[in-house]
N, CA, C and O of each residue as an XYZ file, in Angstrom:
696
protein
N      47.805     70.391    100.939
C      49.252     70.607    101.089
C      49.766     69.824    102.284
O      49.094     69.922    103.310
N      50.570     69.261    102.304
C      51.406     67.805    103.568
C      52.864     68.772    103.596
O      53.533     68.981    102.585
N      53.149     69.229    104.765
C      54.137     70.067    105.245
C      55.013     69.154    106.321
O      54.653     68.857    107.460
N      56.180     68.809    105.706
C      57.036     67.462    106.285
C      57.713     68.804    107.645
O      58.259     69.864    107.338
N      57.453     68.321    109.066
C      58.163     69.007    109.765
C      59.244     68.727    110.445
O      59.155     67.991    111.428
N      60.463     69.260    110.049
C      61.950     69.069    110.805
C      62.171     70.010    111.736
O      61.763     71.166    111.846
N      62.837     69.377    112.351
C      63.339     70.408    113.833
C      64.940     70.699    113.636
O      65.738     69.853    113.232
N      65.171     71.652    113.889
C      66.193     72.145    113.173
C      67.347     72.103    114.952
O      67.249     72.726    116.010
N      68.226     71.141    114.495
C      69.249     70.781    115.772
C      70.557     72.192    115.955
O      71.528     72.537    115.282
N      70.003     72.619    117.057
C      70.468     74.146    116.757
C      72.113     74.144    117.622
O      73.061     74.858    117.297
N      72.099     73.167    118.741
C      73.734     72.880    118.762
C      74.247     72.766    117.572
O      74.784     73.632    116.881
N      74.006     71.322    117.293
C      74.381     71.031    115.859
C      74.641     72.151    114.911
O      75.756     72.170    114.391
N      73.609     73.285    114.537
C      73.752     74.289    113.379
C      74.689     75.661    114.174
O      74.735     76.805    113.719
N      75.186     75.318    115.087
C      75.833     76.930    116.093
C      77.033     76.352    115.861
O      77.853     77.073    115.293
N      77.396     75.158    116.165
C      78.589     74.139    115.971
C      79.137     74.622    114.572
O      79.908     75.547    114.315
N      78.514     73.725    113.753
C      78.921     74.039    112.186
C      78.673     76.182    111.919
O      79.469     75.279    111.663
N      78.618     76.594    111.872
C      78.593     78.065    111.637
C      79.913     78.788    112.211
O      80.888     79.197    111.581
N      79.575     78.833    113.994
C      81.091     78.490    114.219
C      81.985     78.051    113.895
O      82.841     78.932    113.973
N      82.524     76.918    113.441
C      83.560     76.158    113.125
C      83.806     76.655    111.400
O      84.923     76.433    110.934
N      82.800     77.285    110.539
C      83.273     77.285    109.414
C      84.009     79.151    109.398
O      84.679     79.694    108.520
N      83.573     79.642    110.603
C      84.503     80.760    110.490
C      86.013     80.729    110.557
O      86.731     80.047    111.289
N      86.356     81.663    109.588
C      88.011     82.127    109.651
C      88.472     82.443    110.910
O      89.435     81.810    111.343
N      87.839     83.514    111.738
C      88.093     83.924    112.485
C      88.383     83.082    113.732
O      87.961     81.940    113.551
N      88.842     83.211    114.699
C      88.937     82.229    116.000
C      87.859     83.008    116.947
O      87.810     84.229    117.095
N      86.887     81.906    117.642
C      85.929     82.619    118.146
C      85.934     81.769    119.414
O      85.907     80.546    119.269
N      85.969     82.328    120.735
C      85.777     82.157    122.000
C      84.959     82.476    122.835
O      84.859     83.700    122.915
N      84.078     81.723    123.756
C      83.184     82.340    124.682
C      84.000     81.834    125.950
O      84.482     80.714    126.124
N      84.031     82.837    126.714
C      84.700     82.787    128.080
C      83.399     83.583    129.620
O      82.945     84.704    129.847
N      83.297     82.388    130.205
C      82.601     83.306    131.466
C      83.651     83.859    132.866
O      84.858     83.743    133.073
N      82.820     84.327    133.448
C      83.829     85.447    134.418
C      83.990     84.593    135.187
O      83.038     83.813    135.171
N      85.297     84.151    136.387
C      85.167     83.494    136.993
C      85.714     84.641    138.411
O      86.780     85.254    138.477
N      84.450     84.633    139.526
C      84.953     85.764    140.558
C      84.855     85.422    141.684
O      84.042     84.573    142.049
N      85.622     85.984    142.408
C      86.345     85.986    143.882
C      84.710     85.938    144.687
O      83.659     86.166    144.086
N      84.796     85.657    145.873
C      83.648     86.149    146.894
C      82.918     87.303    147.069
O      81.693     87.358    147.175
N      83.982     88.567    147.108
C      83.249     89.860    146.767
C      83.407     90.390    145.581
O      83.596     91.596    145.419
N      83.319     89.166    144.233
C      82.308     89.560    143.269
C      83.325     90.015    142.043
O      83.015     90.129    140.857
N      84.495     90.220    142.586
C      85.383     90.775    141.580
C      85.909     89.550    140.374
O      85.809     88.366    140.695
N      86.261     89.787    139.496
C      86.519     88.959    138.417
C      88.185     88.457    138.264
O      89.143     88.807    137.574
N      88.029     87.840    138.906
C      89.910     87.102    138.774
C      90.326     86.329    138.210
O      91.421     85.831    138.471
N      89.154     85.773    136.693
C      90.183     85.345    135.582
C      88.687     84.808    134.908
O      87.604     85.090    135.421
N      88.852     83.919    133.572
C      87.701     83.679    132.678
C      88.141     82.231    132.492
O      89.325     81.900    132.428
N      87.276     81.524    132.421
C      86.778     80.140    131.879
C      86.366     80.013    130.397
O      85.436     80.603    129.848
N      87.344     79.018    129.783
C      86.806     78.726    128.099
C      85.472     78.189    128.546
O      85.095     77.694    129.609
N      84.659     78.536    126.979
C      83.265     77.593    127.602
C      82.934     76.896    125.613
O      82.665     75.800    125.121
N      83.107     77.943    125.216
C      83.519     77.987    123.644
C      84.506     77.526    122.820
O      85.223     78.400    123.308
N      85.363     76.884    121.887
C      86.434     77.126    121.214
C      86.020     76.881    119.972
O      85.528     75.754    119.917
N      86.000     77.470    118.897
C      86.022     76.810    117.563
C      86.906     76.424    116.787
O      88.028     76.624    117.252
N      86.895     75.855    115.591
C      88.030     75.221    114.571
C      89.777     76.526    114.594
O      90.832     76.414    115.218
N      89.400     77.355    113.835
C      90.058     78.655    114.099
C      90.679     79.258    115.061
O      91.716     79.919    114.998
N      89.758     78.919    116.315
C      90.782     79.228    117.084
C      91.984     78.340    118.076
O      92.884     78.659    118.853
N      91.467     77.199    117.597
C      92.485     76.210    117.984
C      93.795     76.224    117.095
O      94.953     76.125    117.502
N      93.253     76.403    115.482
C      94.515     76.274    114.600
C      95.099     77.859    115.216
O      96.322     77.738    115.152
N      94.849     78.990    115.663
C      95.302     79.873    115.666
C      96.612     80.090    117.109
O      97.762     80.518    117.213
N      95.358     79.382    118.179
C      96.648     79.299    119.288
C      97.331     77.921    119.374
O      98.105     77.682    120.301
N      97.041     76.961    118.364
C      97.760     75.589    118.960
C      97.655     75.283    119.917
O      98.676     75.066    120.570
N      96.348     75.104    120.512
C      95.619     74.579    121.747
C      94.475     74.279    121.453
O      93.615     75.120    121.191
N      94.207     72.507    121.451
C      92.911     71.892    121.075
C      92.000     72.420    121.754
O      92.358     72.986    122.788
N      90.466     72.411    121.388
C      89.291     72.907    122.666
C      89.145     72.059    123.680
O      88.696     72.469    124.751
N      89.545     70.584    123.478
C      89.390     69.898    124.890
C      90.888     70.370    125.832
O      90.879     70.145    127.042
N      91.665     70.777    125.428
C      92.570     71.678    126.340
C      92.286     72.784    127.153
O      92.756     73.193    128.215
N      91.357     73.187    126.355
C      91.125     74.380    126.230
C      89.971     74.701    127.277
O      90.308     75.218    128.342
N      88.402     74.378    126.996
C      87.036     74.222    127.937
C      86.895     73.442    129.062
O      86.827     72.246    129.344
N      86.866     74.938    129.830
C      86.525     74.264    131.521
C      88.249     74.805    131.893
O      88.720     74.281    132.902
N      88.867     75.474    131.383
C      90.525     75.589    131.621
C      90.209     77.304    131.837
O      89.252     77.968    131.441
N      91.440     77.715    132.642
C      91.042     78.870    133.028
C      92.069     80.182    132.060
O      93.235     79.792    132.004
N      91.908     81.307    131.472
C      92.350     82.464    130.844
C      93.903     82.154    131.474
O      94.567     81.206    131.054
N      94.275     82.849    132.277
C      95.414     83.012    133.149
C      96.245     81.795    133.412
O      97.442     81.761    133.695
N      95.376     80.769    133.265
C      96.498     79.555    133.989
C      96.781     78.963    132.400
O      97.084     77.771    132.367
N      96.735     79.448    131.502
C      96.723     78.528    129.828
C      97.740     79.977    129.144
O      98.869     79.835    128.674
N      97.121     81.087    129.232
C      97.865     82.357    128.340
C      97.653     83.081    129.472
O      96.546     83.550    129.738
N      98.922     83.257    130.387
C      99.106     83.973    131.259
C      99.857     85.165    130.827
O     100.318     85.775    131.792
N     100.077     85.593    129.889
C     100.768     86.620    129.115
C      99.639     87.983    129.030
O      99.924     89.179    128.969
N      97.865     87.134    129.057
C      96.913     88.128    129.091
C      96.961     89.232    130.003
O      96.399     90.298    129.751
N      97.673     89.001    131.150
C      97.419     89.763    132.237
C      98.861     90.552    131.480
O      98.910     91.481    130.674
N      99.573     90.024    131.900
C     101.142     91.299    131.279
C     100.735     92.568    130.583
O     100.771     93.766    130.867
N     100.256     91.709    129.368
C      99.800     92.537    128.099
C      98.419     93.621    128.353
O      97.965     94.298    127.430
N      97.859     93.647    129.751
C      96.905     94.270    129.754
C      95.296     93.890    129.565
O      94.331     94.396    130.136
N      95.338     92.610    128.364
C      94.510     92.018    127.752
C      93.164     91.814    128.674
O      92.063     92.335    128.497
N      93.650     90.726    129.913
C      92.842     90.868    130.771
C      91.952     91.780    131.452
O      90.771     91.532    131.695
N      92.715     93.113    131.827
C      92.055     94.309    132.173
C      90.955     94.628    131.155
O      89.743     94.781    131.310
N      91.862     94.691    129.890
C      90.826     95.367    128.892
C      89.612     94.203    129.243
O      88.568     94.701    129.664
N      89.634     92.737    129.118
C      88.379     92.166    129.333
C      87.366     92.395    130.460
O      86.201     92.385    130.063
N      87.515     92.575    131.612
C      87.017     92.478    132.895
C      86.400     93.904    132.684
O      85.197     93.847    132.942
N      86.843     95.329    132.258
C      86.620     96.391    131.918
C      84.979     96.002    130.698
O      83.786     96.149    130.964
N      85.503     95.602    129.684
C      84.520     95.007    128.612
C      83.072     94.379    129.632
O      81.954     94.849    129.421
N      83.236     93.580    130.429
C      82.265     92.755    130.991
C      81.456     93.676    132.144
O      80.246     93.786    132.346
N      82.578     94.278    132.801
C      81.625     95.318    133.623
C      80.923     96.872    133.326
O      80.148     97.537    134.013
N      81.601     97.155    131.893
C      80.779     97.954    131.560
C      79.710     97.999    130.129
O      78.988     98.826    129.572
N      80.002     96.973    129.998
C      79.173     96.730    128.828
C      79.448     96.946    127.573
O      78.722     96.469    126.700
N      80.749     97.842    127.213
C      81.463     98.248    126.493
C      82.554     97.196    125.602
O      83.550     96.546    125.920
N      81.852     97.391    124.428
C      83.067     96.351    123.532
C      84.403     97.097    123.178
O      84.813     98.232    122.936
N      84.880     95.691    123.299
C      86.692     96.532    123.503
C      87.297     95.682    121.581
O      86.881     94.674    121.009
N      88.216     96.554    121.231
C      89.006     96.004    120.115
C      90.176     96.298    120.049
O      90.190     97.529    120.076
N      91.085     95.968    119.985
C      92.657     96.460    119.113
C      93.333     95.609    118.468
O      92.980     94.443    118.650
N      94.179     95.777    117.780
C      95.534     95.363    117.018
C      96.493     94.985    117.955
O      97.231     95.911    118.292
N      96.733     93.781    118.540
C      97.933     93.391    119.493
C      99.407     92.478    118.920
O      99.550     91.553    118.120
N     100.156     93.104    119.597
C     101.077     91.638    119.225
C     101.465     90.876    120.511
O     102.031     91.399    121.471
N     101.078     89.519    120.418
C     101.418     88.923    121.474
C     102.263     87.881    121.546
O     102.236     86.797    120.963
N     103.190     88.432    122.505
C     104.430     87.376    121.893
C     104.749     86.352    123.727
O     105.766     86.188    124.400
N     103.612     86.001    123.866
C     103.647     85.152    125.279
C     103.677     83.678    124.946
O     103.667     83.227    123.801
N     103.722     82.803    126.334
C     102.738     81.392    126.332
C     102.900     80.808    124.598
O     101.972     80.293    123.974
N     104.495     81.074    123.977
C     104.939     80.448    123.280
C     104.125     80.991    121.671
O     104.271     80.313    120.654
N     103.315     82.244    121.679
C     103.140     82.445    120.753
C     103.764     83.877    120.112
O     104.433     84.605    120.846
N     103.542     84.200    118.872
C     104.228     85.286    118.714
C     103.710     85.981    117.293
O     104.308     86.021    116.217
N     102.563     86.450    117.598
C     101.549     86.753    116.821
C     101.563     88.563    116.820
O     102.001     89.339    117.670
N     100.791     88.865    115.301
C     100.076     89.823    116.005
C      98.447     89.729    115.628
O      98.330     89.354    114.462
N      97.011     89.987    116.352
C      96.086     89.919    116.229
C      95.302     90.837    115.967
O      95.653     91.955    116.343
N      94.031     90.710    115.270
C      93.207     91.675    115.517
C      92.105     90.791    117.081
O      91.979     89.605    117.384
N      91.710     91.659    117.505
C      90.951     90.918    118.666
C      89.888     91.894    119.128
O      90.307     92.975    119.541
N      88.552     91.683    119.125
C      87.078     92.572    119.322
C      86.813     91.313    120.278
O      87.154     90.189    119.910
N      85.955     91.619    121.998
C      85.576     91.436    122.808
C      84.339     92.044    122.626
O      84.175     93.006    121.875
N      83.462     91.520    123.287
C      81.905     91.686    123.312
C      81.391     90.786    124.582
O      81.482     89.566    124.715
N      80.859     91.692    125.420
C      80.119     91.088    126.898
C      79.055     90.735    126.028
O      78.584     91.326    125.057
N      78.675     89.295    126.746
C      77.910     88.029    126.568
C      77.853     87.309    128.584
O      78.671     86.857    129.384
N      76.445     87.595    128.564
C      75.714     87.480    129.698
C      77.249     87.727    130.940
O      77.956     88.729    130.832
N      77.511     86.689    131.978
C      78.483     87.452    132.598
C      79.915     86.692    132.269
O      80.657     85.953    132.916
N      79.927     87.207    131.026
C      81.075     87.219    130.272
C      81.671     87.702    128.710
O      81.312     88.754    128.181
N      82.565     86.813    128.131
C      82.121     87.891    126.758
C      82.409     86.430    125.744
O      82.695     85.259    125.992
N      82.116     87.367    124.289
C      82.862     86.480    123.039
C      83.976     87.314    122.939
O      84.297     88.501    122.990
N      84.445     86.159    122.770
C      85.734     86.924    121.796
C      86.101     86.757    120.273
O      86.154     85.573    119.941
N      86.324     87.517    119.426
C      86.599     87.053    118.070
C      88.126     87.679    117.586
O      88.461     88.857    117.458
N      88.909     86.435    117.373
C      90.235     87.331    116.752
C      90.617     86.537    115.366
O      90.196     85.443    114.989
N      91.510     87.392    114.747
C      92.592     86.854    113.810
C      94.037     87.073    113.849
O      94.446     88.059    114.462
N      94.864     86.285    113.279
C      96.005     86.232    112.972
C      96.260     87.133    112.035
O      95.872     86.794    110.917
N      96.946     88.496    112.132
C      97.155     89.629    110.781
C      98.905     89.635    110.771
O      99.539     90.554    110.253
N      99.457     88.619    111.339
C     101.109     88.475    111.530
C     101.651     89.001    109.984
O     102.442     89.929    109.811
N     100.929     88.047    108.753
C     101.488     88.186    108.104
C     101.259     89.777    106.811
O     102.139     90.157    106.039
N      99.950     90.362    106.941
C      99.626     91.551    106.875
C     100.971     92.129    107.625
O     101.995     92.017    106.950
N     101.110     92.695    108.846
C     101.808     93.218    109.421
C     103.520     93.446    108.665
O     104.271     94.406    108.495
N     103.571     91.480    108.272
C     105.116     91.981    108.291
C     104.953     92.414    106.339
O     105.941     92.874    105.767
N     103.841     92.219    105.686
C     103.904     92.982    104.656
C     103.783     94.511    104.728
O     103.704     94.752    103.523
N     103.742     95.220    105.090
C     103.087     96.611    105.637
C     104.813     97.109    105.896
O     105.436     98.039    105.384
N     105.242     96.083    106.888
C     106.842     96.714    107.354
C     107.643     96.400    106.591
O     108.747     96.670    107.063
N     107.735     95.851    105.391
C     108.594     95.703    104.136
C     107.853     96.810    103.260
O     108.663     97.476    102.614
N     106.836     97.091    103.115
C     106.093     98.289    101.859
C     106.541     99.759    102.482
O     106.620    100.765    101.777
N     106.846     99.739    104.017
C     107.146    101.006    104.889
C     108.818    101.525    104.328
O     109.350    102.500    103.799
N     109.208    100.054    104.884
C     111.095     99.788    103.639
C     110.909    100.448    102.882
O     110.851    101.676    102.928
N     110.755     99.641    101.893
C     110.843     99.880    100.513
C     110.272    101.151    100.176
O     111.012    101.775     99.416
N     108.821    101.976    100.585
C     108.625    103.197    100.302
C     109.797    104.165    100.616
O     110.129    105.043     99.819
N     110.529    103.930    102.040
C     111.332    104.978    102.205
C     112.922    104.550    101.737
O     113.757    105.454    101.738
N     113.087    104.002    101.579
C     114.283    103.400    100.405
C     114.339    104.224     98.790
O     115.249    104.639     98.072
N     112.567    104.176     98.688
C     112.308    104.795     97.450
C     112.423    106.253     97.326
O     113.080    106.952     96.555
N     111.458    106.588     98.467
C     111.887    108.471     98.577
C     112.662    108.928     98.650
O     112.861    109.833     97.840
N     113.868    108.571     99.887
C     115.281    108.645     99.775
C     116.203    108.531     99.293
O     117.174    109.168     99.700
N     116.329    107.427     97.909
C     117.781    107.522     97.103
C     117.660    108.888     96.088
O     116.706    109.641     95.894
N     118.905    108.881     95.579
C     119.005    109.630     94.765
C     118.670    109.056     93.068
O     118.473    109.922     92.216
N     118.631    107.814     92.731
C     118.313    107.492     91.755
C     116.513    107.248     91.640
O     115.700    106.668     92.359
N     116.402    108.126     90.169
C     114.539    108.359     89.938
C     114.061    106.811     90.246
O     114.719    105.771     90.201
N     112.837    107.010     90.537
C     112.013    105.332     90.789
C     110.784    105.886     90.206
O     110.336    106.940     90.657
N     110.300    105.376     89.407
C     108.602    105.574     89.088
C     108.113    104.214     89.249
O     108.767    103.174     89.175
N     106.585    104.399     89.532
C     105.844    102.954     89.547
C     104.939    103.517     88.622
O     104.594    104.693     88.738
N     104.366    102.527     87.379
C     103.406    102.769     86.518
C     102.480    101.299     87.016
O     102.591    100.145     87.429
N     101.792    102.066     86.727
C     100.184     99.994     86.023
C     100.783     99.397     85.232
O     101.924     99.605     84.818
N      99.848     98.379     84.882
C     100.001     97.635     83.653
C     100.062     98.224     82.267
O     100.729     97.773     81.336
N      99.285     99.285     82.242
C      99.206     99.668     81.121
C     100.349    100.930     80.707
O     100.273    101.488     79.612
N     101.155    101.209     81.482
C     101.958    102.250     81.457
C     101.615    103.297     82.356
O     102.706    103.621     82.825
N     100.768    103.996     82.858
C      99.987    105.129     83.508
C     100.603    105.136     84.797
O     100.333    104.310     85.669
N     101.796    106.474     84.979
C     102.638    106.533     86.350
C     101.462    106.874     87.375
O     100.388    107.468     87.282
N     102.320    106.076     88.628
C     100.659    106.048     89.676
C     101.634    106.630     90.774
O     101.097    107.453     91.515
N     102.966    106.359     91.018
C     104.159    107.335     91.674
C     105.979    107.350     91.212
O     106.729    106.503     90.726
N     106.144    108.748     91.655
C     107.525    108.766     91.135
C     107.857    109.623     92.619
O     107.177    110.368     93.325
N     109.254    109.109     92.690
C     109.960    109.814     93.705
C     110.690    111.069     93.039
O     110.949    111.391     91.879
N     110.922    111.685     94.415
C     111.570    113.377     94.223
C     112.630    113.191     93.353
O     112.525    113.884     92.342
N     113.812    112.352     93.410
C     114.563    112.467     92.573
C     114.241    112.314     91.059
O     114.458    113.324     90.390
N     113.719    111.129     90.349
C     112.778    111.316     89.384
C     112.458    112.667     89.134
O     113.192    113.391     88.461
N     111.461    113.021     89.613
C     111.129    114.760     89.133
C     111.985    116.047     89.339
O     111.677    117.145     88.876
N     112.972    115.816     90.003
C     114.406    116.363     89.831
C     114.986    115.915     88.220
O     115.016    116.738     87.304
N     115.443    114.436     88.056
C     115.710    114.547     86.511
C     115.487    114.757     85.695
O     116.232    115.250     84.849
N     113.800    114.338     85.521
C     113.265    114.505     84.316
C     112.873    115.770     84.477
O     112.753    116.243     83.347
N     112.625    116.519     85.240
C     111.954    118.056     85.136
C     110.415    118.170     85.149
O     109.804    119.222     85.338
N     109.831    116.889     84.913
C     108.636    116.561     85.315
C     107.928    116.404     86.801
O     108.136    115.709     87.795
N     106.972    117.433     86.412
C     106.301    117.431     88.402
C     105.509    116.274     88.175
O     105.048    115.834     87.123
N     105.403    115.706     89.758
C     104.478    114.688     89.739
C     103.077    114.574     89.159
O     102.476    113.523     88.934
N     102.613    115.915     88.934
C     100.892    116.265     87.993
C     100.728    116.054     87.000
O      99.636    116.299     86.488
């Protein structure tokens, strides 16, 4: 048996893996004061995603500091939550909207300490969001008039009817 051996170029394969995610993915290290405290983060990371996401290339971006690029982090808290993440080891997540440093998003965003600093992984859910606040409309548009509304499937099979509806027809929703 002749076993052809390749070495597998693992920049190269972290590069491409990274870059084919949806998500926007960032590694940032801590950058700290003399006595040790953490007064802002360094890109060290950027992938495809997250450049299309903030409209900031990675050579803009690596070796550039958190605060002096999206200084909105600190306003928004963001920062805290990170520095919190890094010193206790504790991964941080939420649903933000950030409407700073010319963007005006809302994200999902999970932090994860990575040696003395973290990853970050977010997405763009802007447009989730503003579907959710038109279905919020329209549900209570629906409960509230006085004229019946039913929603059926495709096949006919009512899946909801509003109060008025079962006011006319005399039919309970069961």
């Amino acid at each position: 048996m002749h076993h052809t051996h390749h070495t597998v170029n693992h920049a190269e394969l972290l590069t491409s893996v990274l870059d084919s995610s949806l998500d926007g993915i960032l590694a940032l290290s801590a950058v700290r004061s003399d006595p040790g405290e953490i007064v802002d983060f360094r890109f060290d990371v950027v992938n495809c995603a997250a450049e299309q996401i903030t409209g900031r290339s990675a050579s803009e971006l690596i070796g550039g500091r958190l605060l002096d690029i999206f200084p909105g982090n600190r306003a928004d808290g963001l920062f805290d939550a990170y520095v919190q993440a890094v010193e206790t080891g504790e991964p941080f997540s939420t649903e933000h909207h950030y409407t700073h440093d010319g963007l005006n998003h809302w994200f999902t965003i999970k932090a994860t300490k990575y040696g003395d600093g973290l990853t970050i992984t977010f997405s763009d859910i802007t447009a989730r969001k503003a579907t959710e606040k038109e279905l919020n409309k329209l549900s209570m548009v629906a409960s509230r008039t006085d004229n019946g509304v039913v929603i059926t499937n495709s096949r006919g099979r009512v899946e909801w009817a509003n109060h008025a509806f079962t006011q006319i027809t005399g039919y309970s929703l069961e």
